[in-house]
C-alpha positions in Angstrom: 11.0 22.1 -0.9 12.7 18.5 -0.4 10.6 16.1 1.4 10.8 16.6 5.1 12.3 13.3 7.1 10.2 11.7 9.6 10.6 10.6 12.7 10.5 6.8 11.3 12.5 7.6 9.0 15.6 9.1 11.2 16.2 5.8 13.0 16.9 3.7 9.5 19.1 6.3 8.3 22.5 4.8 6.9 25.5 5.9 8.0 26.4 7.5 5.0 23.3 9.2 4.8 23.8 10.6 8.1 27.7 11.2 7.2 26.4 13.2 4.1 23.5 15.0 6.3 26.3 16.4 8.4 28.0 17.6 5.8 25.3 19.3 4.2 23.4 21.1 7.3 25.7 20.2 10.5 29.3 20.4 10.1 31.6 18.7 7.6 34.8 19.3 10.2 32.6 17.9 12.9 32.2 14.3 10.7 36.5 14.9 9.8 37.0 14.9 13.5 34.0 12.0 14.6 35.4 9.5 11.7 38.7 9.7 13.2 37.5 7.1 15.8 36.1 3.9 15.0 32.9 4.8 16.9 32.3 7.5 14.4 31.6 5.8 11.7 28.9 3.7 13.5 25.3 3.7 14.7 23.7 3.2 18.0 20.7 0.3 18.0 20.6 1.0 22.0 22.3 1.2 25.0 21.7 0.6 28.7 23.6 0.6 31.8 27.8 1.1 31.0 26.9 -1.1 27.0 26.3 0.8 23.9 25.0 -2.1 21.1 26.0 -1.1 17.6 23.3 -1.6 14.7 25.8 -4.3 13.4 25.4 -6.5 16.6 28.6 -5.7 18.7 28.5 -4.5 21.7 30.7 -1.8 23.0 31.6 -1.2 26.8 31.7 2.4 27.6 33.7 3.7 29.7 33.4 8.0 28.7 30.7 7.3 31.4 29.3 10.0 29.0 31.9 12.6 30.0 30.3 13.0 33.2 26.2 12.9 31.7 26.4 8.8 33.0 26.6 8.4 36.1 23.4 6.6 36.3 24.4 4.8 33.1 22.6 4.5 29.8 18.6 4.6 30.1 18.3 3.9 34.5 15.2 1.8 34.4 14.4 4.2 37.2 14.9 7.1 35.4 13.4 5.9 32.5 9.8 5.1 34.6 10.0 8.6 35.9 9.9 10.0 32.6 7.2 7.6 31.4 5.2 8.6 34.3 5.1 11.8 33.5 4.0 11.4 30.2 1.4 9.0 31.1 -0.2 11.4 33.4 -0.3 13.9 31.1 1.7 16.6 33.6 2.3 20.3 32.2 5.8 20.8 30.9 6.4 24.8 31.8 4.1 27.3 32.1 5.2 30.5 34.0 1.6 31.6 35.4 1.3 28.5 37.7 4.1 27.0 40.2 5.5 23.5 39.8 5.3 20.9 42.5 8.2 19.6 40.6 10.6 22.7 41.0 9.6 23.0 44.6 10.3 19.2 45.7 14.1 18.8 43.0 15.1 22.6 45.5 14.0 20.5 48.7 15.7 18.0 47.8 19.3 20.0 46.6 19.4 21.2 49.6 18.8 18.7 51.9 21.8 17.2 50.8 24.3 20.1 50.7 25.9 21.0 53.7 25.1 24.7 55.5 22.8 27.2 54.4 23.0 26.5 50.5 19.3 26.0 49.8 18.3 28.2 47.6 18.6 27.1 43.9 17.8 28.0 40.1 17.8 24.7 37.1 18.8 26.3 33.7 19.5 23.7 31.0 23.6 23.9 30.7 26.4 23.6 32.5 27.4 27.0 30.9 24.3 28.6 31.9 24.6 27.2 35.9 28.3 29.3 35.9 26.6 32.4 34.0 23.8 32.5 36.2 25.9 31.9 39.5 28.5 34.7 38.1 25.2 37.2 37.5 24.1 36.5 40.9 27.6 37.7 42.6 28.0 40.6 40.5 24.0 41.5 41.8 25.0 41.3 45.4 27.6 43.7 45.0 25.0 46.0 43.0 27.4 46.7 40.6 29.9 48.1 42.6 32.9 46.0 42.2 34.2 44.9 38.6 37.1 42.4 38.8 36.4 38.5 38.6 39.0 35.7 39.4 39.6 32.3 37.2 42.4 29.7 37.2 44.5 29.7 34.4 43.4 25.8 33.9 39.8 26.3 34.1 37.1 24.8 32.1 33.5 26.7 32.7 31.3 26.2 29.5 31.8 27.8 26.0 29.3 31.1 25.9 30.7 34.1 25.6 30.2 34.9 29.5 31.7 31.5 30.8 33.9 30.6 27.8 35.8 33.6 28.5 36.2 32.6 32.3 37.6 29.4 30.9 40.7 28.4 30.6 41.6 25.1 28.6 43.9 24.9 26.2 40.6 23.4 24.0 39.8 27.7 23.3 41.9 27.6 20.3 40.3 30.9 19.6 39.3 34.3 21.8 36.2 36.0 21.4 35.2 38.8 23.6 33.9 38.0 27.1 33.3 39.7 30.4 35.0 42.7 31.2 37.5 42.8 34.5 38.4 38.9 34.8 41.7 38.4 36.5 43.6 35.3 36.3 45.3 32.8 39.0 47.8 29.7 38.6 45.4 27.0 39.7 45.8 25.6 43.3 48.0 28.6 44.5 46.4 30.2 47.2 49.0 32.9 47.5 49.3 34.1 44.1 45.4 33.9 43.8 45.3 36.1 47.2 48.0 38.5 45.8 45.5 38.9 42.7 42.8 39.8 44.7 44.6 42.5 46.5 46.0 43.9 43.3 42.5 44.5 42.6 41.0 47.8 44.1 38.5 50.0 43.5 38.8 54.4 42.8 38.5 54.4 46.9 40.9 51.5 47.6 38.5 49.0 48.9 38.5 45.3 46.7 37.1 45.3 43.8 36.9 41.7 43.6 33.1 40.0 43.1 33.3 36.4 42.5 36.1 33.8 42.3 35.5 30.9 40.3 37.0 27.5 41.3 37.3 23.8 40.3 37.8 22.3 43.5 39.0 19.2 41.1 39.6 20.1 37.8 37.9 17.1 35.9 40.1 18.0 32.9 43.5 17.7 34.3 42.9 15.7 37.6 44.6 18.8 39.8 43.1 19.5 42.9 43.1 22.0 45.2 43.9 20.9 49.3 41.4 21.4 51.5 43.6 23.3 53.9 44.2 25.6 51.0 40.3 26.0 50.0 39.2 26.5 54.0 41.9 29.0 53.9 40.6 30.7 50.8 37.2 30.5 52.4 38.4 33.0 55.3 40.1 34.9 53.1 37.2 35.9 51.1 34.2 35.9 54.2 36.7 38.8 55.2 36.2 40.7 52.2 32.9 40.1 51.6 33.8 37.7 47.9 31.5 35.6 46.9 33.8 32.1 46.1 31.6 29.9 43.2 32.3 26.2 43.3 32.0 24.8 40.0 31.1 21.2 40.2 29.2 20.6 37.1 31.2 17.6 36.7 32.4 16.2 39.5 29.2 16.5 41.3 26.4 13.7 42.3 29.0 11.2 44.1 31.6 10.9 40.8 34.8 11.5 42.7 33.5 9.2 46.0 31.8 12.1 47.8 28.2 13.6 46.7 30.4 16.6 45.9 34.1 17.6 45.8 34.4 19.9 48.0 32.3 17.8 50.7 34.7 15.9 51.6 36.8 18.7 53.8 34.4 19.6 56.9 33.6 23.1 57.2 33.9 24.3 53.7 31.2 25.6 52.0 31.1 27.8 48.9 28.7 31.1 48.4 27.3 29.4 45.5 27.7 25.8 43.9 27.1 24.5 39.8 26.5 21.7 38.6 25.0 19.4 35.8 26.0 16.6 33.7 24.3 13.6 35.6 21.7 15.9 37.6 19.8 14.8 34.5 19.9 11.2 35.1 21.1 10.9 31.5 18.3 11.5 29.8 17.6 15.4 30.6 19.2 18.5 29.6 19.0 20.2 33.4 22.1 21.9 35.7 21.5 23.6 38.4 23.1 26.5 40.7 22.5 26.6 44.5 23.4 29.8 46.9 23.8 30.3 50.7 20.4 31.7 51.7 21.9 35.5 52.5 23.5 35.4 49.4 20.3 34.7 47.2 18.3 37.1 49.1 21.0 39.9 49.4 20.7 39.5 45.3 17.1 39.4 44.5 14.7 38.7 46.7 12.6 41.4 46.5 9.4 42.2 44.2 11.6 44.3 41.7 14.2 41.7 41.0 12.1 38.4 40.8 12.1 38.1 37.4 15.9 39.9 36.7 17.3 36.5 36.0 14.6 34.2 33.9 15.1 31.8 31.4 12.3 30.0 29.6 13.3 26.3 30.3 13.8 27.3 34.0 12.0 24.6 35.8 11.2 23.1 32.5 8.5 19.5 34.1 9.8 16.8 32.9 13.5 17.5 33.5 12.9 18.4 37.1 10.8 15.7 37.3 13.6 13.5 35.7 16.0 15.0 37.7 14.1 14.7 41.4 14.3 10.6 40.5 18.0 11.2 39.5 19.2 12.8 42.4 17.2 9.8 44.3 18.6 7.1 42.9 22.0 8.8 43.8 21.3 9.2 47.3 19.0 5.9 47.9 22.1 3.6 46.0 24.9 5.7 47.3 26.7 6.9 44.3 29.4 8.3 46.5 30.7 4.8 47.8 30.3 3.0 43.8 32.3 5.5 43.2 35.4 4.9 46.2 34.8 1.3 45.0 35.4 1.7 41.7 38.3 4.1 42.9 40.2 1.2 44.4 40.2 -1.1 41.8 41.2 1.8 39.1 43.7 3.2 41.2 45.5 0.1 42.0 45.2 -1.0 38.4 46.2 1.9 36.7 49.1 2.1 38.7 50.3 -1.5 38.0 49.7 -0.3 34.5 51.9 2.6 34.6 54.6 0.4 36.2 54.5 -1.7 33.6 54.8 0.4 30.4 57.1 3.4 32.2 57.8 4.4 28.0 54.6 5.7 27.5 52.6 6.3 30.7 54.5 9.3 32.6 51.6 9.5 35.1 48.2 8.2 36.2 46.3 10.4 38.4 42.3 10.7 39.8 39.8 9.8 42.3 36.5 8.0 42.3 35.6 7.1 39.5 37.3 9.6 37.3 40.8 9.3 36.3 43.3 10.1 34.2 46.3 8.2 32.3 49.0 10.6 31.1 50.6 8.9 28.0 53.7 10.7 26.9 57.1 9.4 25.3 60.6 10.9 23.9 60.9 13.8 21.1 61.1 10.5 18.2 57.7 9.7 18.6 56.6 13.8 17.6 58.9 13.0 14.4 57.3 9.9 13.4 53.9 12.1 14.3 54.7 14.6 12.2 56.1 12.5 9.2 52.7 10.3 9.7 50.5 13.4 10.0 52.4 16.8 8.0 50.6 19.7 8.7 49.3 19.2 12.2 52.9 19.3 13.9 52.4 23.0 14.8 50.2 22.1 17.5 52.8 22.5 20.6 50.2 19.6 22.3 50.2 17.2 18.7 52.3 15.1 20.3 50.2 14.1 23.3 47.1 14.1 21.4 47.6 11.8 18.8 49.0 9.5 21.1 45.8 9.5 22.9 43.8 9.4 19.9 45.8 6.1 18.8 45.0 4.4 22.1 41.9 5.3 21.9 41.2 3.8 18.3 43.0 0.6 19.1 40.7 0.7 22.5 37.5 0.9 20.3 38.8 -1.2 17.1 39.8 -4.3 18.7 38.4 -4.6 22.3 35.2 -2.9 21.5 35.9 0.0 24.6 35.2 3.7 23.9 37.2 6.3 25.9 37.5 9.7 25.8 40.2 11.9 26.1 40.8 15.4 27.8 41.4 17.8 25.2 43.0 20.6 28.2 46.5 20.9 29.4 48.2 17.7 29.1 45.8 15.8 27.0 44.8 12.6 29.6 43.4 9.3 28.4 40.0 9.7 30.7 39.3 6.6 32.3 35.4 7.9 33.6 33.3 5.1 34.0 29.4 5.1 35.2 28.7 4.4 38.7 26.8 1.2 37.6 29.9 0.0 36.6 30.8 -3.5 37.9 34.3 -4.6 38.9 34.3 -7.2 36.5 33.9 -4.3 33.3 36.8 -2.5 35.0 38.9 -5.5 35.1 38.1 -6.0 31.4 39.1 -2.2 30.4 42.5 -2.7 32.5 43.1 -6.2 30.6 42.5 -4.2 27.4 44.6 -1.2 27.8 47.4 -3.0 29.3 47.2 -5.1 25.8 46.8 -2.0 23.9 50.1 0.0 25.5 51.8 -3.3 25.0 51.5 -2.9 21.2 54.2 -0.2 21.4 53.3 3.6 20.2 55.0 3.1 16.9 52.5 0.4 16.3 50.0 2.3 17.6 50.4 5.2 16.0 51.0 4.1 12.7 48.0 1.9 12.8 45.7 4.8 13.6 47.3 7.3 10.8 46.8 4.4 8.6 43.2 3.8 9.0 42.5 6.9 9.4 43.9 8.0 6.2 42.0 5.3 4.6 38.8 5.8 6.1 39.0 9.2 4.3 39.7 7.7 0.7 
């Protein structure tokens, strides 16, 4: 047996040793794909607030806001002394046999936020498992007796079999079996999605229609639904008894400029509401799902169903704990208005972007703090692409993605800013930072990518095949 690595040890590994250990027990595509940004071929020392410091001194401003983890930033001190506490005190991490103060006070606190009778709630660990759980619940209150499910043709809803199949984003290159009965709508078009529904019946001709799933902003294209549309849908479904899922499990916890989305339009409330990403402050793998009271106890509360849904992390201490100070910090420092703030400043400065390099920005569109820039140019830049880059051409989005990969490259090689970019639909450049974010760090990532769309895409482009191909040799 080879000697096992310790702890110690882990945080002076190289990075070629931990290149070569992903190769050997991760993923050697994984490190083909990371290495194609600047940022994967370095190591983290730290990183607080929206700064990531690299082990060779720099230090890089992020603006991923951790694709929606971040909101609190990297390592809250508040979060951080939560956590601490806990450990201090020597508090019980999960045990089934005895209830958690922790799990009691993070469900007070859920729903004395949301709007309406949503106060009743479940924390599983993923994003993914929120949407399952949420779905399972709908399909309970039915008992079984209707079969069809609705998703947008855009969606994004996690990557298990249940929800990956529910999703989607161009990103599912490949289709595995999922949930029987799911019925899809174009995104944002209440009639067609009504039409769907009605389409669907059951042996006796009543609906056979469960559950609809809906982003009521879809963080990886920046559509959005209106809210005349949504309170519309709302009626539509109280009438025939469907239970409408909100799935926030990014947008949520004040990232678009309301606590959630769908908050912002008075008198809409979903049957059931996900969410994740920053519920965990940033340093906790928690999401949570949260149903109208006579939806949760239409479902299961009764002694034979308490334990149908169960999963052994449920409730897990510490990220409840971690998450109670999270969803704190977000009320007590209203996240909601950082993020309008930030809003302004990104929404006039992308614009005055766009304005100024119409050749490759065809759109810039978002809210709050969570945007997107659309770069796109003629049909000569997919032939330089695909003389640059043979073999990847066949990719009807290759255009638009490497475009966004050269931007980001430049963004990270020479202003020291990582980005991210959306890998559904049109491919955005994601411009996502934290809510700690000052104005000063978003006038430096506007200086930077009004430099780097300046350089030209031929430049761009041929810069990042360049390196990249070296990097690999």
């Amino acid at each position: 047996m080879p000697p096992l690595i310790s702890l110690d040890q882990a945080g002076q590994l190289t990075t070629k040793q931990v290149h070569d250990l992903y190769r050997d027990h991760v993923s050697r595509s994984q490190v083909s794909l990371m290495t194609t940004f600047g940022f994967g071929r370095e190591l983290v020392e730290h990183a607080e607030g929206v700064w990531i410091h690299l082990r060779d001194g720099r230090r890089v401003l992020d603006f991923s806001g951790g694709v929606g983890v971040l909101n609190h930033g990297h390592n809250h001190p508040r979060i951080l002394a939560a956590r601490q506490r806990f450990t201090a005190e020597r508090r019980m991490e999960v045990h089934k046999a005895f209830f958690s103060p922790y799990l009691a006070a993070l469900s007070h606190n859920v729903a004395a936020l949301l709007p309406g009778d949503l106060s009743v709630s479940y924390f599983p660990n993923s994003g993914a498992e929120a949407n399952e759980g949420a779905i399972k619940m709908a399909y309970k209150y039915h008992g079984g007796k209707r079969n069809t499910i609705l998703r947008a043709d855009i969606s994004f809803h996690g990557k298990t079999l249940g929800a990956g199949s529910l999703t989607g984003s161009s990103e599912n290159a490949f289709r595995f079996p999922g949930l029987p009965g799911i019925s899809v709508y174009p995104y944002g078009d209440l009639a067609a999605l009504c039409a769907t529904v009605e389409a669907a019946r059951t042996p006796d001709g009543g609906c056979d229609v469960y559950a609809i799933l809906v982003e009521p902003f879809s963080a990886s294209t920046m559509r959005h639904w209106s809210g005349e549309d949504l309170l519309a849908l709302q009626r539509f479904c109280r009438e025939r008894e469907i239970i409408v899922i909100f799935d926030e499990i990014y947008t949520g916890w004040g990232k678009t400029g309301s606590l959630f989305y769908f908050m912002r339009h008075e008198g809409l409330l979903p049957d059931i509401l996900t969410y994740s990403k920053s519920l965990g402050g940033g340093k906790a793998s928690i999401s949570g799902y949260t149903a109208r009271d006579a939806v949760f106890r239409r479902a299961y509360d009764r002694l034979t169903d308490v334990i149908l849904h169960s999963t052994t992390y449920y409730g897990f201490g510490e990220e409840t704990a971690t998450a109670i100070e999270a969803v704190n910090v977000v009320a007590e420092e209203d996240f909601p208005a950082r993020a309008r703030a930030l809003g302004e400043l990104l929404d006039t400065g992308l614009h005055r972007i766009a304005k100024a390099h119409p050749d490759v920005v065809d759109r810039v569109s978002g809210t709050g703090a969570l945007w997107g820039v659309f770069l796109d140019s003629g049909p000569g830049i997919l032939d330089l692409a695909g003389k640059l880059m043979p073999g990847f051409s066949h990719d009807p989005q290759f255009r638009t993605k490497l475009i966004a990969l050269a931007v980001i490259a430049h963004l990270f090689r020479e202003h020291q800013i990582m980005t991210y970019y959306s890998p559904n639909a049109d491919n955005p450049l994601m411009v996502a930072p934290s809510l700690v974010a000052t104005p000063d760090d978003v006038e430096r990532f506007l200086t930077a990518l009004d430099a780097t769309l300046a350089k030209g895409l031929p430049r761009l482009l041929a810069s990042f095949v360049k390196e990249r191909v070296t990097s690999r040799w």
